[in-house]
MDAnalysis code that builds the backbone (N, CA, C; Angstrom):
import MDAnalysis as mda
import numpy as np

u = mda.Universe.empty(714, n_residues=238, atom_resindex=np.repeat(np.arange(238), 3), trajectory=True)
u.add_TopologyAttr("name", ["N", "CA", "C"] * 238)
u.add_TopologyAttr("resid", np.arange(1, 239))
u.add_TopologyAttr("resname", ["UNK", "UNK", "UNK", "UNK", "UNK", "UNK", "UNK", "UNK", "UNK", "UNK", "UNK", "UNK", "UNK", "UNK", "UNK", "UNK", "UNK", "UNK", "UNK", "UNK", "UNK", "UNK", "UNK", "UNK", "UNK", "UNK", "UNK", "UNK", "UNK", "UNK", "UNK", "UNK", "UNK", "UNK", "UNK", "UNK", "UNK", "UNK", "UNK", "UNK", "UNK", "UNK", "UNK", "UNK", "UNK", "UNK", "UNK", "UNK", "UNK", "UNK", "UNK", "UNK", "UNK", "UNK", "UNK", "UNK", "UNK", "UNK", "UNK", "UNK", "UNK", "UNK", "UNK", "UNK", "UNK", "UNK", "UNK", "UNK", "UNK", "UNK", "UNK", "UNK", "UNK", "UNK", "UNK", "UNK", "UNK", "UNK", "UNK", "UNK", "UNK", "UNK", "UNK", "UNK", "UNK", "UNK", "UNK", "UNK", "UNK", "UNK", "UNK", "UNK", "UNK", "UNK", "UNK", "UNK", "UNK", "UNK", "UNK", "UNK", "UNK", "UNK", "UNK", "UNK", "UNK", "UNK", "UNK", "UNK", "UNK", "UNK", "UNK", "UNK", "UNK", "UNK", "UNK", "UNK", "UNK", "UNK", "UNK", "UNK", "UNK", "UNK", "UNK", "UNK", "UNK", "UNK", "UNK", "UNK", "UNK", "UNK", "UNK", "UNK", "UNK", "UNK", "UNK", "UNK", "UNK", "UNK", "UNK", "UNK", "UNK", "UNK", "UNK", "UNK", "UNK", "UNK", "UNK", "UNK", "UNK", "UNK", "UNK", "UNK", "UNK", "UNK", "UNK", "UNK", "UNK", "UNK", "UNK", "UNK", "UNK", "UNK", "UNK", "UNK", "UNK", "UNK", "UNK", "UNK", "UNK", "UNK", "UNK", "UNK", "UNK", "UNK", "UNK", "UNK", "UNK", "UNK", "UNK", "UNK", "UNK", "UNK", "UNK", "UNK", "UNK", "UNK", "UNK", "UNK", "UNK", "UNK", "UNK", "UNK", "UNK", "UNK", "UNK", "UNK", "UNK", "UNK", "UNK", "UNK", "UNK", "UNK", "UNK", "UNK", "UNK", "UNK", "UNK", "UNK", "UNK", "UNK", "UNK", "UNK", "UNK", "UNK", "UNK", "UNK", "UNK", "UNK", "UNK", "UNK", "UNK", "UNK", "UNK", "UNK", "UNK", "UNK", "UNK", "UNK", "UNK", "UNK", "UNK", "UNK", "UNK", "UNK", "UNK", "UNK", "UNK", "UNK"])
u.atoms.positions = np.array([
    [129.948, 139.727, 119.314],
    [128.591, 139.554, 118.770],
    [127.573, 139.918, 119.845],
    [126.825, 140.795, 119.719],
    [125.634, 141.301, 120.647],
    [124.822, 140.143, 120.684],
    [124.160, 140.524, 121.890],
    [122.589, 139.290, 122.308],
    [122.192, 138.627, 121.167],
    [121.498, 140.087, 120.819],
    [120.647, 139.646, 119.196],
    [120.976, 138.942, 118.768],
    [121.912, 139.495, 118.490],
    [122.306, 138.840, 117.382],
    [123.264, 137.384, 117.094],
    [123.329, 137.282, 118.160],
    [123.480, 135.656, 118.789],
    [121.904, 134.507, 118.464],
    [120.977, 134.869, 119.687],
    [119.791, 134.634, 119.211],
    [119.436, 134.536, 118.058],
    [119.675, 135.586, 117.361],
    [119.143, 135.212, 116.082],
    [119.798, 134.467, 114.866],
    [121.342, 133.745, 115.045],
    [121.732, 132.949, 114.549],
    [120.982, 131.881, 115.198],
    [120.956, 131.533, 116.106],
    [120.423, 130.023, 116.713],
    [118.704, 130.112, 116.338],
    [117.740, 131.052, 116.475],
    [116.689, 130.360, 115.697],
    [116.787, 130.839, 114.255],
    [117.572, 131.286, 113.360],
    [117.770, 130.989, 111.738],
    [117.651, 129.815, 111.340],
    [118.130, 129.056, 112.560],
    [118.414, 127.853, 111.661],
    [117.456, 126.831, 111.288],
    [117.327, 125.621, 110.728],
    [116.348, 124.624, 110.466],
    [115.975, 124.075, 111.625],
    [114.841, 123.772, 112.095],
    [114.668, 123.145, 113.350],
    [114.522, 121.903, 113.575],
    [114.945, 121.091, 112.496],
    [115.320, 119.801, 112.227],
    [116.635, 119.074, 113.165],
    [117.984, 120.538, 112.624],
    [119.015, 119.960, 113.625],
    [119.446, 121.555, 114.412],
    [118.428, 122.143, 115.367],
    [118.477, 123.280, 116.454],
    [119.258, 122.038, 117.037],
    [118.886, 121.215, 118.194],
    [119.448, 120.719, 119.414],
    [120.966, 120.587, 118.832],
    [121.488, 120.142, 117.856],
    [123.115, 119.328, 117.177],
    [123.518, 120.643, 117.445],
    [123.110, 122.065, 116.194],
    [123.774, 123.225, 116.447],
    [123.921, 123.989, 117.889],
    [122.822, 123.733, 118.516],
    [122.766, 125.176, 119.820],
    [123.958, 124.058, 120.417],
    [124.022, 122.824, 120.553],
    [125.079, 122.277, 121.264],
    [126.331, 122.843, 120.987],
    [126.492, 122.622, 119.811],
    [127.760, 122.903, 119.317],
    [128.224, 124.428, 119.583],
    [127.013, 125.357, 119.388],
    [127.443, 127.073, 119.900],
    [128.038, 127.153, 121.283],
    [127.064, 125.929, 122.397],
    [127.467, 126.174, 123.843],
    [128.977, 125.423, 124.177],
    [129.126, 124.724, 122.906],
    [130.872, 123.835, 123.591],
    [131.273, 124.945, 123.190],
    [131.327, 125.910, 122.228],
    [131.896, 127.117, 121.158],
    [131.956, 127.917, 122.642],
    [131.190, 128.015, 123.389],
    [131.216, 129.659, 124.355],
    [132.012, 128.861, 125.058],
    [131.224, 127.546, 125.821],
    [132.372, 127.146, 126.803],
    [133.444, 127.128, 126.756],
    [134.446, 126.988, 125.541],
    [135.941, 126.861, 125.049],
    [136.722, 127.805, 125.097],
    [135.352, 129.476, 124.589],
    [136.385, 130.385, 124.442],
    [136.304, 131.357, 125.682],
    [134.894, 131.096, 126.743],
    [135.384, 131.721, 128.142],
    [136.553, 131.719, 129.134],
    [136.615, 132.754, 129.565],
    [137.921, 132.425, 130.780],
    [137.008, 132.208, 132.034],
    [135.794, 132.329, 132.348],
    [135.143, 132.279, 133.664],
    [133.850, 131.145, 133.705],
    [133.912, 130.703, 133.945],
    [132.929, 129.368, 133.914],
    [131.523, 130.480, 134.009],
    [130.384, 130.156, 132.973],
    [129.110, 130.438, 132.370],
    [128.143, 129.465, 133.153],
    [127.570, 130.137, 133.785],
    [126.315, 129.248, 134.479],
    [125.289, 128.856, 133.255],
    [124.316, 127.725, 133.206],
    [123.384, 128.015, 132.281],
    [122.879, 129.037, 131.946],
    [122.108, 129.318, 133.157],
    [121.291, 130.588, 133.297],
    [121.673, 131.752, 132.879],
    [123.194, 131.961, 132.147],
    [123.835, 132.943, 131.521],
    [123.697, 132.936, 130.201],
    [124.095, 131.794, 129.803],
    [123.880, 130.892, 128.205],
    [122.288, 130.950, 127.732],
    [121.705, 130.657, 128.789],
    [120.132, 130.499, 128.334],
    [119.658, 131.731, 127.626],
    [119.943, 133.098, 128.562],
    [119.444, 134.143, 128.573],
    [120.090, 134.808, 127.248],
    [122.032, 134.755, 127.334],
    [122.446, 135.029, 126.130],
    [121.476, 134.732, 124.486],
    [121.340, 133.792, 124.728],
    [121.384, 132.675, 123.410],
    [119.338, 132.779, 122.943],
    [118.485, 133.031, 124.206],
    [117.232, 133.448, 124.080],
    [116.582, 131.922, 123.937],
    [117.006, 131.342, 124.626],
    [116.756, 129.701, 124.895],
    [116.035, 129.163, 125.900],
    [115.289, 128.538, 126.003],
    [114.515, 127.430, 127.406],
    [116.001, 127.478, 128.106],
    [115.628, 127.620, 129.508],
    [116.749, 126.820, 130.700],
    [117.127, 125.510, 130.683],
    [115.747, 124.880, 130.215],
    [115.739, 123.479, 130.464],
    [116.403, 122.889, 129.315],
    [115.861, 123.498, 128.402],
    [117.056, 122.933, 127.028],
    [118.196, 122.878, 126.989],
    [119.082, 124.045, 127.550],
    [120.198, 124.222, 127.233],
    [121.118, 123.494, 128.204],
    [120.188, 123.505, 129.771],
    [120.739, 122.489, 131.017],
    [120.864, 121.238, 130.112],
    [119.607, 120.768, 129.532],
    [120.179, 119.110, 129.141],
    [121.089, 119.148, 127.882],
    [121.190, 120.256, 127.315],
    [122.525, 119.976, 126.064],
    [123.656, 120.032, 126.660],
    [123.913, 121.125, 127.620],
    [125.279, 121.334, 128.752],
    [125.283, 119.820, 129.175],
    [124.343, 119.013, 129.646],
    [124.524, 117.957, 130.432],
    [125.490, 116.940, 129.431],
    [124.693, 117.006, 128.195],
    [125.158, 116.141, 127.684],
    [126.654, 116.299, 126.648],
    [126.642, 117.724, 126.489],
    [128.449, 118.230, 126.847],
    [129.329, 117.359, 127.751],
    [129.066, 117.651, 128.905],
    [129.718, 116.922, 130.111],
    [129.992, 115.944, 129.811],
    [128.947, 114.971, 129.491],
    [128.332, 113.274, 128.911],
    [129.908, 113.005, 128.300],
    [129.818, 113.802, 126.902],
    [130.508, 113.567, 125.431],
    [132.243, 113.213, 126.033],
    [132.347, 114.922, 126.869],
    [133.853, 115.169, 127.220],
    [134.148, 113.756, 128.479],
    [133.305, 113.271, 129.067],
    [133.529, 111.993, 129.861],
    [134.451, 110.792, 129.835],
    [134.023, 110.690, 128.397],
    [134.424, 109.470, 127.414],
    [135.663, 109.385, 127.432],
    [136.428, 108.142, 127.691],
    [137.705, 108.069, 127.712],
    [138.746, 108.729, 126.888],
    [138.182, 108.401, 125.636],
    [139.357, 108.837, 124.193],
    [139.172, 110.347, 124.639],
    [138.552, 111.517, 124.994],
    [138.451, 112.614, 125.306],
    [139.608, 113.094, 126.357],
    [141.007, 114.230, 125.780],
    [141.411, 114.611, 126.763],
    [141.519, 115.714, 127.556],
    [140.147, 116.373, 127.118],
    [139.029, 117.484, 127.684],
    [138.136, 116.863, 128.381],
    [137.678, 117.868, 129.568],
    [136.557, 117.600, 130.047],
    [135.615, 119.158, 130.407],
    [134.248, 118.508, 130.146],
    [133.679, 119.673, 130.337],
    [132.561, 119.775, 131.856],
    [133.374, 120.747, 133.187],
    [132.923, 120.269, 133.884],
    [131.973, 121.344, 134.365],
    [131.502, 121.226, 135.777],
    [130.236, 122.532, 136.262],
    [131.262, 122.899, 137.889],
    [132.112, 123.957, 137.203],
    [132.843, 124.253, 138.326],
    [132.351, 125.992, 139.034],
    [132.569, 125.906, 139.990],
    [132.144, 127.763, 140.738],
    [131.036, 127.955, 140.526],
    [130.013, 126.850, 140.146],
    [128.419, 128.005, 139.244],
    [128.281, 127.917, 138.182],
    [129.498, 127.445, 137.436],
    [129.422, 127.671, 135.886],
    [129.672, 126.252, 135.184],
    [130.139, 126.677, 133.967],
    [130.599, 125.389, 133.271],
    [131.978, 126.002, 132.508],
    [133.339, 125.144, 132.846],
    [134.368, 125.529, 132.332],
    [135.129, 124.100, 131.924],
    [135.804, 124.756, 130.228],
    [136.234, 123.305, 130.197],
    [138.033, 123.055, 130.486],
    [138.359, 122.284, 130.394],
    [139.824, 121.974, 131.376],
    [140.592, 120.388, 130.857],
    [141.592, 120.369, 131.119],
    [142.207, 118.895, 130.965],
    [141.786, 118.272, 131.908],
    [141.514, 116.808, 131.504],
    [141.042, 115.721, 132.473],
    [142.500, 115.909, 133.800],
    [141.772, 115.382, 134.648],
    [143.043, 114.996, 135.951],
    [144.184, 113.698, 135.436],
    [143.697, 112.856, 134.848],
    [144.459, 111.943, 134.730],
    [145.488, 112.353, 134.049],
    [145.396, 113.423, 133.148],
    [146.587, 113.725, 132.216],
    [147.340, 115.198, 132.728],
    [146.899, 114.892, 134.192],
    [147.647, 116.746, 134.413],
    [149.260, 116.767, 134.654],
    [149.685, 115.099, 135.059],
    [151.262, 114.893, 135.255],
    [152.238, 115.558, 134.196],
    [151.186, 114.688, 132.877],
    [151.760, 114.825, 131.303],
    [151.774, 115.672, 130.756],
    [151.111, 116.448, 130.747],
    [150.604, 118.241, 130.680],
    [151.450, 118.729, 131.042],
    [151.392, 118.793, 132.468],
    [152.579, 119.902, 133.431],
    [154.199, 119.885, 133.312],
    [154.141, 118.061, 133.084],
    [155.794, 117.678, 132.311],
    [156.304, 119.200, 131.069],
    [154.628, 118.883, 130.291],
    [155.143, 119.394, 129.027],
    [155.084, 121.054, 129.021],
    [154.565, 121.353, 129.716],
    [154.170, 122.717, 130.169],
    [155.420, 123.298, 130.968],
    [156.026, 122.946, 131.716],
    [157.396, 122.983, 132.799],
    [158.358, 123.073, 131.224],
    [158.705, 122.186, 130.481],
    [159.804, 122.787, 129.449],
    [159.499, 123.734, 128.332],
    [158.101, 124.832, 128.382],
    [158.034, 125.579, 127.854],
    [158.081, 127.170, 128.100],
    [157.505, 127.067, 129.727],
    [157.449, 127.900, 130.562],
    [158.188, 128.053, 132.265],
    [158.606, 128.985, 132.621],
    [158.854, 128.345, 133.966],
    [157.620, 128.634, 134.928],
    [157.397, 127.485, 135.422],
    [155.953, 126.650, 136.413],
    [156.021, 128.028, 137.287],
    [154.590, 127.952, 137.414],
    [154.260, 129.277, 138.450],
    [153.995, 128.484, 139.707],
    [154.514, 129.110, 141.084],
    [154.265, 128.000, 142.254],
    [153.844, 129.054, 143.531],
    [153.171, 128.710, 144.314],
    [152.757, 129.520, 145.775],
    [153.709, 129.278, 146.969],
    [154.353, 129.769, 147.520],
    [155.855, 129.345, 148.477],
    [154.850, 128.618, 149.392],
    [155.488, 127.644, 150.354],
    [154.976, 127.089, 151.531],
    [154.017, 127.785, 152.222],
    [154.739, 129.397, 152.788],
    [154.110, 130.243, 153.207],
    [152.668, 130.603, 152.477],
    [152.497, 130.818, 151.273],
    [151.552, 131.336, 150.542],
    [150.405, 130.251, 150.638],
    [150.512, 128.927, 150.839],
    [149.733, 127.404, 150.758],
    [149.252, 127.739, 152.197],
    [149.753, 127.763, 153.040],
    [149.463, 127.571, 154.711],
    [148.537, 128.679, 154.730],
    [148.741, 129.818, 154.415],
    [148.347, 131.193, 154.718],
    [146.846, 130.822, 153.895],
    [147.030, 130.125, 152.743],
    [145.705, 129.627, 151.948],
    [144.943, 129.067, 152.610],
    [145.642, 127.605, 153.429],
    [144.806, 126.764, 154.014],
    [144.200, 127.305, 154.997],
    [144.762, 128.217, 155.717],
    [144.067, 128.981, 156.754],
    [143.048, 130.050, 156.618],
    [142.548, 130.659, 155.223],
    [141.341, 131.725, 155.064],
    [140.630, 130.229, 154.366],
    [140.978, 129.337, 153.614],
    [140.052, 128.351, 153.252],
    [138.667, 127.646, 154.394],
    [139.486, 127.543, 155.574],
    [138.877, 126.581, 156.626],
    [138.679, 127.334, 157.648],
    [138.767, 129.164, 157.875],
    [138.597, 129.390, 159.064],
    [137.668, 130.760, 158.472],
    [137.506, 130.679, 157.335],
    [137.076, 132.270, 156.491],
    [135.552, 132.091, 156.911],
    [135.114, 133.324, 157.469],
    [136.146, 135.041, 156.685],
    [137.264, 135.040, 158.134],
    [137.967, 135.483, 158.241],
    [139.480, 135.333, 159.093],
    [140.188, 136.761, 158.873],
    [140.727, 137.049, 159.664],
    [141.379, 138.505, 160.139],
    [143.130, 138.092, 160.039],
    [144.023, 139.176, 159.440],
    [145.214, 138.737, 159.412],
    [145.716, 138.697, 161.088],
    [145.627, 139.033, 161.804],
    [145.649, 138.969, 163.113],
    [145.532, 137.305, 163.448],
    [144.053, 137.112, 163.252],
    [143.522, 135.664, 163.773],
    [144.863, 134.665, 162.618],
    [144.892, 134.989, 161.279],
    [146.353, 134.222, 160.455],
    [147.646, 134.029, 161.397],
    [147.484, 134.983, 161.330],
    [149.322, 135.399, 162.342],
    [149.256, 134.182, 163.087],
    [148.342, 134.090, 164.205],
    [147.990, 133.659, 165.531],
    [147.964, 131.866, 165.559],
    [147.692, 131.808, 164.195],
    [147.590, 130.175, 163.909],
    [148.868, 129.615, 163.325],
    [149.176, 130.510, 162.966],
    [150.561, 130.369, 161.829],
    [151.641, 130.977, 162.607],
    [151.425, 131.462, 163.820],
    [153.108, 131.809, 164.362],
    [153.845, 132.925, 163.443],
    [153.165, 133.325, 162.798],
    [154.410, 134.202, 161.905],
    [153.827, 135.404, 161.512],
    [154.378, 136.343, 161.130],
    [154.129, 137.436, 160.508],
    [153.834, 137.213, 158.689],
    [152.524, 137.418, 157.946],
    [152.696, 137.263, 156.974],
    [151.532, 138.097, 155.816],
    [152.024, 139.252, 156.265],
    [151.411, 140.958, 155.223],
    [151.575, 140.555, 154.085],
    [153.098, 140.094, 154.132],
    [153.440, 139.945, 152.191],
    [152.971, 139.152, 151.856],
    [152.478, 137.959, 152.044],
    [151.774, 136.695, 151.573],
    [150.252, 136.999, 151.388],
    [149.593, 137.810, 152.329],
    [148.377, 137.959, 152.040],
    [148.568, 138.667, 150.741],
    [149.293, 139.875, 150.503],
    [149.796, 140.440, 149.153],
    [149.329, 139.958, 148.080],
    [150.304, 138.622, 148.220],
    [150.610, 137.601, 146.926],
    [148.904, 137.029, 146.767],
    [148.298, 136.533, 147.666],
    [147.269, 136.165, 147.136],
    [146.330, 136.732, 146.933],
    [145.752, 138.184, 147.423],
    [145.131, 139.145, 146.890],
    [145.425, 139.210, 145.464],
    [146.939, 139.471, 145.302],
    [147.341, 139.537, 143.743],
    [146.345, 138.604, 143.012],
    [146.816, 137.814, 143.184],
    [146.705, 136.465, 142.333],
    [145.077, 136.154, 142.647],
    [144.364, 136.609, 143.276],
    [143.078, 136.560, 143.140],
    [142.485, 135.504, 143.626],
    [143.239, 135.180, 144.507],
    [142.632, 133.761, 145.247],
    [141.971, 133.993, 146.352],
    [142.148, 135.549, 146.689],
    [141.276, 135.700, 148.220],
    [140.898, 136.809, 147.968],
    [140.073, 137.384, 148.911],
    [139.682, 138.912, 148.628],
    [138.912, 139.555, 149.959],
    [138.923, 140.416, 150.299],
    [138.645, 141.680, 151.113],
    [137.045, 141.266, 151.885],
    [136.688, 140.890, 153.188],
    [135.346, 140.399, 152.888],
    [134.431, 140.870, 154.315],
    [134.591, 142.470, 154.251],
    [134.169, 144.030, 155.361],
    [135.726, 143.606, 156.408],
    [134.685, 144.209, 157.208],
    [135.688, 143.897, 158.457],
    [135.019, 143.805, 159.570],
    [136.014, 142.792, 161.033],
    [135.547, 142.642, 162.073],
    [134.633, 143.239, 162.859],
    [133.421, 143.260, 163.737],
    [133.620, 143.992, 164.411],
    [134.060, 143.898, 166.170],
    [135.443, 143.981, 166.195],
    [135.805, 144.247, 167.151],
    [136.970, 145.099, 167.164],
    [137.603, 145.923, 168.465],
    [138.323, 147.092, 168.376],
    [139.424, 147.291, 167.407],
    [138.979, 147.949, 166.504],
    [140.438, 148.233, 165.474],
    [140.116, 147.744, 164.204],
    [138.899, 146.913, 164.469],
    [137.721, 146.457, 163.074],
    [138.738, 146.491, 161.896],
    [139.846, 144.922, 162.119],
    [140.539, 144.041, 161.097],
    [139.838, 143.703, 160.066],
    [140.459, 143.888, 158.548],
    [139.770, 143.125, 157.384],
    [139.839, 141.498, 157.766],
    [138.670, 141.386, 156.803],
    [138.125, 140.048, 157.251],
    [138.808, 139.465, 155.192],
    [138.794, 137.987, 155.359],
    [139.535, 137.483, 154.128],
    [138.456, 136.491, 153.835],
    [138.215, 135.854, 152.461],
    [137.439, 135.115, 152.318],
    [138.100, 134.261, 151.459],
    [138.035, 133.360, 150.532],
    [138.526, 132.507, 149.156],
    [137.504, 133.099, 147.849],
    [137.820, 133.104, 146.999],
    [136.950, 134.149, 145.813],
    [136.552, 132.888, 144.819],
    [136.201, 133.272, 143.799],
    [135.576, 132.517, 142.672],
    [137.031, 131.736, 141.765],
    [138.200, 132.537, 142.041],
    [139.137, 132.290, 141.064],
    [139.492, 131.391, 141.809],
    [139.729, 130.912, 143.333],
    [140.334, 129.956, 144.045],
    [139.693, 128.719, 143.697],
    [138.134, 128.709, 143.379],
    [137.259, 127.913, 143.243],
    [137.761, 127.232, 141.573],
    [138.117, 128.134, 140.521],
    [138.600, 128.057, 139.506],
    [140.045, 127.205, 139.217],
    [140.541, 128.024, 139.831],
    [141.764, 127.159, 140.199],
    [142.459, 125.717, 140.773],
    [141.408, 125.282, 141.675],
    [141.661, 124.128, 141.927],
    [140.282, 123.284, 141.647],
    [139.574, 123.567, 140.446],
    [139.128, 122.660, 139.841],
    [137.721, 122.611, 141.179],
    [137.222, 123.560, 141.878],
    [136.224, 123.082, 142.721],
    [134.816, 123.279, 142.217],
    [133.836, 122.585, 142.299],
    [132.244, 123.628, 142.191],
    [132.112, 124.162, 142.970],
    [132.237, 123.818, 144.685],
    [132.056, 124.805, 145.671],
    [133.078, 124.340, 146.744],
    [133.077, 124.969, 147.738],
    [134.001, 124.667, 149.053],
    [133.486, 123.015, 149.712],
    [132.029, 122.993, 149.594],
    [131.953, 121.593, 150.377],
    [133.056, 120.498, 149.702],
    [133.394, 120.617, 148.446],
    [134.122, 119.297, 147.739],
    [135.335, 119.113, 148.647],
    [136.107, 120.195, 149.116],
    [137.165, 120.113, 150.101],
    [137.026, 119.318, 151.059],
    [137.976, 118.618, 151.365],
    [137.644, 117.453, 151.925],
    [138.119, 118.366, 153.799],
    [137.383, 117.550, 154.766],
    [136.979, 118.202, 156.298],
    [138.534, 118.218, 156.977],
    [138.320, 119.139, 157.981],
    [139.602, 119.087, 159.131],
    [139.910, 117.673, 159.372],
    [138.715, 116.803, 159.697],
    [138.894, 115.722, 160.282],
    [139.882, 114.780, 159.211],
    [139.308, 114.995, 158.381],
    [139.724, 113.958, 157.413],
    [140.810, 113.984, 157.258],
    [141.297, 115.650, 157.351],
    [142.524, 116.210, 157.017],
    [143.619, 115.237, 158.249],
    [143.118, 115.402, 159.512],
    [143.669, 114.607, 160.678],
    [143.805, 113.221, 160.424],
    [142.896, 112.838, 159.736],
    [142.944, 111.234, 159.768],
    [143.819, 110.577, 158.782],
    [144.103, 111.605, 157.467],
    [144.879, 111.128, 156.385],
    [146.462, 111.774, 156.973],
    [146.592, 112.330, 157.957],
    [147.832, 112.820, 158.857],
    [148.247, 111.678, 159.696],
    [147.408, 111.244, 160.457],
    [147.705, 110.032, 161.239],
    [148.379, 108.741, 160.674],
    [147.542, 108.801, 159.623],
    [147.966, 107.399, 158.381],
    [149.539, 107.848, 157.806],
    [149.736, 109.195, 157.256],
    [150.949, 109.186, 157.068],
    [152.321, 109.066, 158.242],
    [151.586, 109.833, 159.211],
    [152.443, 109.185, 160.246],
    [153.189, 108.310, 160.476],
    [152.492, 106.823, 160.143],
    [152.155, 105.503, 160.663],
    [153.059, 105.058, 159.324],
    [152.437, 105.223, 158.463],
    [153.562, 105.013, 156.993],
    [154.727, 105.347, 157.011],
    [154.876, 106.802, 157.505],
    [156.431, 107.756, 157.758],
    [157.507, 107.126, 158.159],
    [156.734, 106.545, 159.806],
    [157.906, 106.333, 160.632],
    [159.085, 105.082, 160.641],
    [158.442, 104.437, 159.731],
    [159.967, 103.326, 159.708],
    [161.009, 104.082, 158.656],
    [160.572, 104.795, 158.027],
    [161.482, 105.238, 156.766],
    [162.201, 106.632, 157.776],
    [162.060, 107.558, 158.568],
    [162.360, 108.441, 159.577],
    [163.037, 107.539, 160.120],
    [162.642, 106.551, 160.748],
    [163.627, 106.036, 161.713],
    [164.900, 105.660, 161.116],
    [164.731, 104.898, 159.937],
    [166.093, 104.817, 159.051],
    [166.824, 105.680, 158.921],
    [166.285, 107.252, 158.451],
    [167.080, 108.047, 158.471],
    [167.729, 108.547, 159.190],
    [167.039, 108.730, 160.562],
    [167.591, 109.172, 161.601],
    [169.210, 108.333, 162.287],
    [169.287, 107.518, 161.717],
    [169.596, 106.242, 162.487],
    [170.733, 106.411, 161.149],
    [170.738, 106.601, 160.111],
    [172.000, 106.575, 159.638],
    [172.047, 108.160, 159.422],
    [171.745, 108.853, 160.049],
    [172.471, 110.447, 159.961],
    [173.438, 110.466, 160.940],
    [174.581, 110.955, 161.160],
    [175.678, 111.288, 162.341],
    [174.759, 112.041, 162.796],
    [174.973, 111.717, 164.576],
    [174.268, 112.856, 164.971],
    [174.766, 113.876, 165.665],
    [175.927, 114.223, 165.459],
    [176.600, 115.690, 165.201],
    [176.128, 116.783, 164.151],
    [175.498, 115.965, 163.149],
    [175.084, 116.861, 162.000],
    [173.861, 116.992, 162.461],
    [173.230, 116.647, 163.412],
    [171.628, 117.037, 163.237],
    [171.270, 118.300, 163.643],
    [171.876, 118.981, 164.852],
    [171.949, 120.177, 165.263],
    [171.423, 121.129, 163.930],
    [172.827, 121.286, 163.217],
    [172.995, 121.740, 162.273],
    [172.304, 122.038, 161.097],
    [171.340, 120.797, 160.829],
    [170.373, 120.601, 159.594],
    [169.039, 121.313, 160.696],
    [168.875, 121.122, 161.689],
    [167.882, 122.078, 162.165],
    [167.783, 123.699, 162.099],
    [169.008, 123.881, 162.233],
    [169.356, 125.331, 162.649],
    [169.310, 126.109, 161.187],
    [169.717, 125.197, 160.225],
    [169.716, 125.628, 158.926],
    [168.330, 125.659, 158.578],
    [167.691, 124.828, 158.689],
    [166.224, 124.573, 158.488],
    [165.125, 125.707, 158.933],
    [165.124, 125.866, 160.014],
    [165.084, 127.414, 161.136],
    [165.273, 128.439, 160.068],
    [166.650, 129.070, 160.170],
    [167.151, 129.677, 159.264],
    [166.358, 129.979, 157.829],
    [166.310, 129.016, 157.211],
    [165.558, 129.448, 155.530],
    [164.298, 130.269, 155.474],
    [163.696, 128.970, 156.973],
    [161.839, 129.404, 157.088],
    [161.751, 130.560, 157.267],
    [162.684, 131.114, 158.367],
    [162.335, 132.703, 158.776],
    [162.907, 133.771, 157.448],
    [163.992, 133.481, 156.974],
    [164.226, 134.353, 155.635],
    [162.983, 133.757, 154.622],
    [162.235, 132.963, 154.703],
    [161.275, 133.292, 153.260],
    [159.860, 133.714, 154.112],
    [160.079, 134.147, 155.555],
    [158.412, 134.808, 156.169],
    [159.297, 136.490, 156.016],
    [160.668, 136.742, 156.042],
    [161.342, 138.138, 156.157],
    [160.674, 138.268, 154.467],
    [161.114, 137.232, 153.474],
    [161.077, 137.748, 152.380],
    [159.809, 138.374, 151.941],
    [158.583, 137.694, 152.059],
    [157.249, 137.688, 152.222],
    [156.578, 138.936, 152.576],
    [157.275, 139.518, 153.870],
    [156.670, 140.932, 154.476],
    [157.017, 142.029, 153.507],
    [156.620, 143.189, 153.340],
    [156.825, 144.014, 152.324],
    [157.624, 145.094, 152.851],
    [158.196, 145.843, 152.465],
    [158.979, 146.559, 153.094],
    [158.690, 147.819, 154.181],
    [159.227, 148.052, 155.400],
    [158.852, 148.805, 156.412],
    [158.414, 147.791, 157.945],
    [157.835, 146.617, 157.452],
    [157.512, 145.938, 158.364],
    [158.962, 145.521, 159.190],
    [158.345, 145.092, 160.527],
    [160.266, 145.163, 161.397],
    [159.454, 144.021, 162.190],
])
């Protein structure tokens, strides 16, 4: 349906119940977008006040809030996209896992994340360097997958692409912007705490493992990590 002719369904109507309908058109767009719609997109589409359509969106949000609701309609990347509440994502994913097989990011692919997340824009060089490893093919995977993207390049000798996190990363884990990510520090401090939690249950283990076998579970351990950073690189790399 063109502009117009959008617009011109929404003032056809009686202006008795405009606010009930234009609501109902904007849950209608929000539902059937794949990219979260800023107001200011909707407004302009639809040939609407900003301010109107901000407080009907608001009160979208409001509606999907409500407990019995197991939608929510939130203001994620800039936009407004709607999504399953968090509380029900266990039950979801249960049910989702025996229909499909679960799409997942290897260890490698998460680390390599966490590292253009908190250090971006970042050079695969400066990656390598934090991460100990070689990992071309992983940047790959998330270029693919659209979670990072291309963002100029350095300038220093040999002027490395620079990496950033994109709109879909923002999409993906449910963010409005990067500040919601919670800080290095915090990151340290909720590390420390597990620590502290960890270590009587480690010590148990340790303590009933033979420790003839421990060698062994290391070396194996060793072993996997470096075959899934071999697997990762794309072919030619040595």
């Amino acid at each position: 349906m063109e502009e117009t002719e959008i617009s011109q369904y929404v003032e056809e109507r009686p202006e008795g119940d405009d606010d009930a309908r234009l609501k109902a058109i904007l849950e209608a767009i929000v539902y059937v977008t794949d990219e979260p719609l800023s107001a200011q997109q909707m407004a302009a589409a639809l040939a609407q006040p900003l301010d109107k359509v901000k407080r009907l969106l608001d009160g979208l949000v409001a509606d999907y809030a409500k407990p019995e609701r197991g939608l929510s309609v939130r203001e994620i990347a800039g936009g407004y996209k709607m999504s399953t509440k968090a509380e029900h994502h266990e039950a979801v994913r249960a049910f989702v896992k025996k229909l499909t097989p679960p799409l997942k990011l290897s260890l490698a692919a998460l680390e390599t994340l966490a590292v253009v997340v908190y250090k971006q824009p970042v050079t695969a060089p400066e990656i390598m360097d934090i991460r100990g490893v070689q990992g071309a093919g992983v940047l790959k995977t998330l270029l693919d997958r659209k979670l990072i993207a291309e963002a100029g390049r350095k300038k220093v000798v040999g002027q490395p692409i620079l990496y950033k996190t994109t709109k879909e990363f923002l999409v993906q884990f449910g963010l409005k912007d990067l500040s919601e990510l919670p800080t290095i520090k915090e990151f340290e401090e909720l590390g420390r705490m597990e620590l502290v939690e960890e270590a009587p249950v480690q010590q148990t283990l340790i303590e009933d493992t033979p420790m003839e076998a421990t060698p062994a579970s290391i070396e194996e351990t060793a072993e996997e990590t470096a075959a899934e950073e071999k697997a990762a690189e794309p072919p030619g790399n040595a």
